[in-house]
MDAnalysis code that builds the backbone (N, CA, C; Angstrom):
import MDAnalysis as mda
import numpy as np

u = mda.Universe.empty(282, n_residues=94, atom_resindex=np.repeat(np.arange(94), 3), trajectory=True)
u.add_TopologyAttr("name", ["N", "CA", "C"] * 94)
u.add_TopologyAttr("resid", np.arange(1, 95))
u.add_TopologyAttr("resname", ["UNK", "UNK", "UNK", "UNK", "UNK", "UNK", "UNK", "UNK", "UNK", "UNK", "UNK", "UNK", "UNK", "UNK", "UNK", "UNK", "UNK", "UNK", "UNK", "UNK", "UNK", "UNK", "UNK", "UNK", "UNK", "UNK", "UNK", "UNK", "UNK", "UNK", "UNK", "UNK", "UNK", "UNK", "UNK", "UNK", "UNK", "UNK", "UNK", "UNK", "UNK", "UNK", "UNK", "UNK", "UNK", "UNK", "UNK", "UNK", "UNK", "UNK", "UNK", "UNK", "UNK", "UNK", "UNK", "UNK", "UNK", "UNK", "UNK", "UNK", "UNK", "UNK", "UNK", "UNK", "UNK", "UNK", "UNK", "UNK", "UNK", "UNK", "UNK", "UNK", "UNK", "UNK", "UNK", "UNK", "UNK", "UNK", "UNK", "UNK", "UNK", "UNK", "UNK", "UNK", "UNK", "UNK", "UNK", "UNK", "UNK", "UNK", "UNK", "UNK", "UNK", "UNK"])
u.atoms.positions = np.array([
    [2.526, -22.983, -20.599],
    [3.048, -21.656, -20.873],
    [1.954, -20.597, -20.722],
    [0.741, -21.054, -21.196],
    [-0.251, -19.973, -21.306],
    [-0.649, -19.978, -19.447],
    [-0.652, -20.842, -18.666],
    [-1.173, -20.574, -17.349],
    [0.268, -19.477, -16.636],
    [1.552, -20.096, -17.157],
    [2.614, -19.142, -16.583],
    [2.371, -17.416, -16.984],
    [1.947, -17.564, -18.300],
    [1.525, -15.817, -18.565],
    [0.063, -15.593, -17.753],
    [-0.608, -16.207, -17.363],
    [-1.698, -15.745, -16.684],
    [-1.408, -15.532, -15.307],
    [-0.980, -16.413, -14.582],
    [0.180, -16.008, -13.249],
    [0.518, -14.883, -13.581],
    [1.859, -14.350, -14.269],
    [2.445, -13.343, -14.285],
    [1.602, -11.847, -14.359],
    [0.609, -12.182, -15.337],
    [-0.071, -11.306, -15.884],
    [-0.749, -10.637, -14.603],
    [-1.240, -11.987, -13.937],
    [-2.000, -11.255, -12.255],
    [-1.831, -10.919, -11.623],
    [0.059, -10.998, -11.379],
    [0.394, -10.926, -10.366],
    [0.835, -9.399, -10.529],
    [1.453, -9.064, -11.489],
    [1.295, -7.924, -12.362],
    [0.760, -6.843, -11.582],
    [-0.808, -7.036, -11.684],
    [-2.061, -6.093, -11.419],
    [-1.893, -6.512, -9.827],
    [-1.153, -7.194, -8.983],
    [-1.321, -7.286, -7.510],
    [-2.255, -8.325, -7.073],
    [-2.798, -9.584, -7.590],
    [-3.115, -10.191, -7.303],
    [-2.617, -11.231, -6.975],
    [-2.907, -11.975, -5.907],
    [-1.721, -12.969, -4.845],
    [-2.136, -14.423, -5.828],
    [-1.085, -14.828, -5.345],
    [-0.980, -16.708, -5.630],
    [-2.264, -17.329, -5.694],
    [-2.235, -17.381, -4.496],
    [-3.852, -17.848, -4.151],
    [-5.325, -17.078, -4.372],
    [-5.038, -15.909, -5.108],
    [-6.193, -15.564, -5.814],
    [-6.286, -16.046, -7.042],
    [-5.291, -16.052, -7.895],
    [-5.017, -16.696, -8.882],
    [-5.280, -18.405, -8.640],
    [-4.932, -18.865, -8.209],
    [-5.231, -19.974, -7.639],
    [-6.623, -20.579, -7.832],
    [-7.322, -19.401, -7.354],
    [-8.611, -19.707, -7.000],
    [-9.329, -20.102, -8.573],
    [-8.961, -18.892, -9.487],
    [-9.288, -18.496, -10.709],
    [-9.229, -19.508, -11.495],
    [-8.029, -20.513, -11.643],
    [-7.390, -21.538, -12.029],
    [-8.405, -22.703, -11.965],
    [-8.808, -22.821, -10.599],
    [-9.103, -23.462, -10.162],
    [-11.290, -23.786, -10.573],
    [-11.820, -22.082, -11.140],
    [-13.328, -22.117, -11.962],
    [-12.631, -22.962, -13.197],
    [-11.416, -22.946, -14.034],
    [-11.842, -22.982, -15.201],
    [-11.714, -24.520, -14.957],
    [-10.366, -24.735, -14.321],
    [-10.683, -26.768, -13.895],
    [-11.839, -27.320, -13.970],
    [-12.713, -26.790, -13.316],
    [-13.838, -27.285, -12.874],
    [-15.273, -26.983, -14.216],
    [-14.685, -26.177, -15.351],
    [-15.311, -25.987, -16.760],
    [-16.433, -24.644, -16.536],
    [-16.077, -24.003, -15.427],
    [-16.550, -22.703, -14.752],
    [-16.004, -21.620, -15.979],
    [-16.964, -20.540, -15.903],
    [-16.151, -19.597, -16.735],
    [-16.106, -18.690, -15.449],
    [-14.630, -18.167, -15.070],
    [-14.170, -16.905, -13.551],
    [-14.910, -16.094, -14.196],
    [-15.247, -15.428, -14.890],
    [-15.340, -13.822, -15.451],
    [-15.780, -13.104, -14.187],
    [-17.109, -13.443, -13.358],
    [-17.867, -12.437, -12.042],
    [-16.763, -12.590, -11.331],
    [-15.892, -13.744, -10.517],
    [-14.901, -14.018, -9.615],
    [-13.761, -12.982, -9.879],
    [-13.157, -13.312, -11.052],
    [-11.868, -11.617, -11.524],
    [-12.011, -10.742, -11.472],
    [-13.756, -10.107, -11.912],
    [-14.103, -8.771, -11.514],
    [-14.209, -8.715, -10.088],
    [-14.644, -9.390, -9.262],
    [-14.653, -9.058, -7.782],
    [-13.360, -9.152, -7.111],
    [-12.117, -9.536, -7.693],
    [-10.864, -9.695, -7.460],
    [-10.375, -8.494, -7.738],
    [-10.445, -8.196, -8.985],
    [-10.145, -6.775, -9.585],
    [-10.790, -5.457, -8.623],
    [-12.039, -5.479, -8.784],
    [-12.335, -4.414, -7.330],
    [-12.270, -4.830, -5.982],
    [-11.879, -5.521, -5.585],
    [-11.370, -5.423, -4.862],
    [-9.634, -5.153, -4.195],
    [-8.974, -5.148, -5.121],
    [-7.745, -4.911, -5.441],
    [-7.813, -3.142, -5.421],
    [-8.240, -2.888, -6.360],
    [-8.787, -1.460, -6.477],
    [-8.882, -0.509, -5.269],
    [-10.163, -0.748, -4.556],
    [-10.460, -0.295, -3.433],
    [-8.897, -0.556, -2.453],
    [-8.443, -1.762, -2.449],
    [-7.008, -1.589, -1.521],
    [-5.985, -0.670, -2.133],
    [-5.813, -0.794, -3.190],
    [-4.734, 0.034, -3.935],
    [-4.873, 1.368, -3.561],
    [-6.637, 2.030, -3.945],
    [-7.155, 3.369, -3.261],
    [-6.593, 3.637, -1.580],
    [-6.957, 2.492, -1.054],
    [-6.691, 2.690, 0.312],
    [-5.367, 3.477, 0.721],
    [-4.247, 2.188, 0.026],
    [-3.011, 2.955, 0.106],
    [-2.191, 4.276, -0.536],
    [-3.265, 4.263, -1.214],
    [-2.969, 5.634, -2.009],
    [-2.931, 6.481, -1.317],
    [-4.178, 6.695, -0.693],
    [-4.747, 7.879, 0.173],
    [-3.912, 7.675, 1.730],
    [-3.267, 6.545, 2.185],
    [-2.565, 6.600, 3.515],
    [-1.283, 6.962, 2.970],
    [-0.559, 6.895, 2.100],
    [0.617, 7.354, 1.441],
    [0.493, 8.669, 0.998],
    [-0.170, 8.938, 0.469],
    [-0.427, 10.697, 0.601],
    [-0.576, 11.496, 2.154],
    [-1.036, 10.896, 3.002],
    [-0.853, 10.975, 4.299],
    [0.596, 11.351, 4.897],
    [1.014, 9.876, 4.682],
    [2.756, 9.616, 5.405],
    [3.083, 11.353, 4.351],
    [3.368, 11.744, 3.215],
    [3.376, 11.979, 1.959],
    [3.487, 13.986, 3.377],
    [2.141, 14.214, 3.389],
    [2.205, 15.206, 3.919],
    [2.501, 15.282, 5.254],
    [3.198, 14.095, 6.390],
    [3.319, 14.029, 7.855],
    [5.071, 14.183, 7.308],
    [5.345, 14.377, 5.795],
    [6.893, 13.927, 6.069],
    [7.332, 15.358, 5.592],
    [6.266, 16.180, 4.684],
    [6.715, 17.419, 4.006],
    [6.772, 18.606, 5.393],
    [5.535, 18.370, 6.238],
    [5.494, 19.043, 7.413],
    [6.788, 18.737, 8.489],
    [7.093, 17.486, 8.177],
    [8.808, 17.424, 9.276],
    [10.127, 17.648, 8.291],
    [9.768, 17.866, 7.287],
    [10.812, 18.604, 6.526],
    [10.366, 20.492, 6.727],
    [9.636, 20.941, 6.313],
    [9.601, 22.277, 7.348],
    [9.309, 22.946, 8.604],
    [9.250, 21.909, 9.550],
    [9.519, 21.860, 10.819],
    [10.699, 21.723, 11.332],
    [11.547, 20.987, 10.343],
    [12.954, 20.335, 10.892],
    [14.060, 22.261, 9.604],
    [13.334, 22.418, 9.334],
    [13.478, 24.121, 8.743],
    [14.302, 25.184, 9.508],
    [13.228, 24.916, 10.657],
    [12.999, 26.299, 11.294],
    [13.442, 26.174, 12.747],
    [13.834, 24.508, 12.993],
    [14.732, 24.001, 14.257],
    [16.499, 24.287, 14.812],
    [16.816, 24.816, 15.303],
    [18.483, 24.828, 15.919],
    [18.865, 23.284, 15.956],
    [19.759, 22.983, 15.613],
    [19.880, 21.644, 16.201],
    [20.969, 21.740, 17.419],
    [21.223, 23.043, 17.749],
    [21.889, 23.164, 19.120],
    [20.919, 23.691, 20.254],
    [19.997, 23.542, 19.876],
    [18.332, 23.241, 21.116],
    [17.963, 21.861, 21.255],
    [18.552, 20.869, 20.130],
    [17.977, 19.338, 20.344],
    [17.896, 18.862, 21.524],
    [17.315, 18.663, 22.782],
    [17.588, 17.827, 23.418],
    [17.892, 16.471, 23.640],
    [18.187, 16.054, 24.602],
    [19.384, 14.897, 24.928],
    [18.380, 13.680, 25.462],
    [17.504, 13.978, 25.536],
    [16.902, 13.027, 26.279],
    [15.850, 12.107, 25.439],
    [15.816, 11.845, 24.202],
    [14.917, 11.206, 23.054],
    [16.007, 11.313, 22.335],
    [15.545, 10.549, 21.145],
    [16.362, 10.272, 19.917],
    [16.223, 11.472, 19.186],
    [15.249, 11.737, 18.114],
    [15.102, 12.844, 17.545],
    [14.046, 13.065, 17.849],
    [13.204, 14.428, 18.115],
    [11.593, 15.050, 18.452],
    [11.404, 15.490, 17.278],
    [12.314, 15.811, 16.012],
    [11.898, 15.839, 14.776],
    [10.721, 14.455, 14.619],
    [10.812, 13.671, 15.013],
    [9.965, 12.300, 14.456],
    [9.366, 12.208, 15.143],
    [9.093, 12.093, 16.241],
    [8.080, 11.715, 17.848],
    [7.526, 12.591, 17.607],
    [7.641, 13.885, 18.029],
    [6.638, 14.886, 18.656],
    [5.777, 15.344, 17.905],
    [5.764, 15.236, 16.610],
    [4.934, 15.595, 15.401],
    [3.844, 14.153, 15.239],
    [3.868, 12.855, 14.982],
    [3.623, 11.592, 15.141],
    [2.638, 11.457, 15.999],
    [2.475, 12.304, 17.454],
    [1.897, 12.772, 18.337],
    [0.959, 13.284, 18.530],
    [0.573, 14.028, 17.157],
    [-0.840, 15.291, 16.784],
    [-1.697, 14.159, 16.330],
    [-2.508, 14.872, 16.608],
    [-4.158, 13.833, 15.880],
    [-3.750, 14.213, 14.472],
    [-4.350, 13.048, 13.569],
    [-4.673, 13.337, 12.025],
    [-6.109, 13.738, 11.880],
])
């Protein structure tokens, strides 16, 4: 029971099977994880940051095609693409 709450608990914070796994796997062996979880933990961190900051991204590529898609006719759309609301913006350098 206590390894099922430690699973859960990790998985929780975003840590995979097999990191946990790994963890499981110091104390088997009469290891204490403590340095191994912290380097699990920041490293988790730093990814979590990552996506933070690319989701704030998508975040402002979607507020800019919501007032782009503003100030559009949609009886100018052309026929020849799906929507240029989504392409042609997608298109600009970040």
């Amino acid at each position: 029971m206590e390894r099922l709450s430690f699973i859960r608990a990790g998985q929780s914070v975003g840590l995979t099977l097999a990191e946990l796994k790994e963890v499981i796997a110091f104390r088997e062996r009469g290891e204490v994880p403590c340095v191994h979880v912290i380097q699990l933990i920041r490293r988790r961190d730093t990814e979590i940051g990552q996506q933070i900051e690319e989701l704030k991204r998508v975040r402002e590529d979607l507020r800019q095609l919501a007032l782009r898609a503003e100030t559009l006719d949609p009886a100018q759309c052309s026929t020849e693409g799906v929507c240029h609301l989504i392409v042609e913006p997608a298109r600009l350098p970040r």
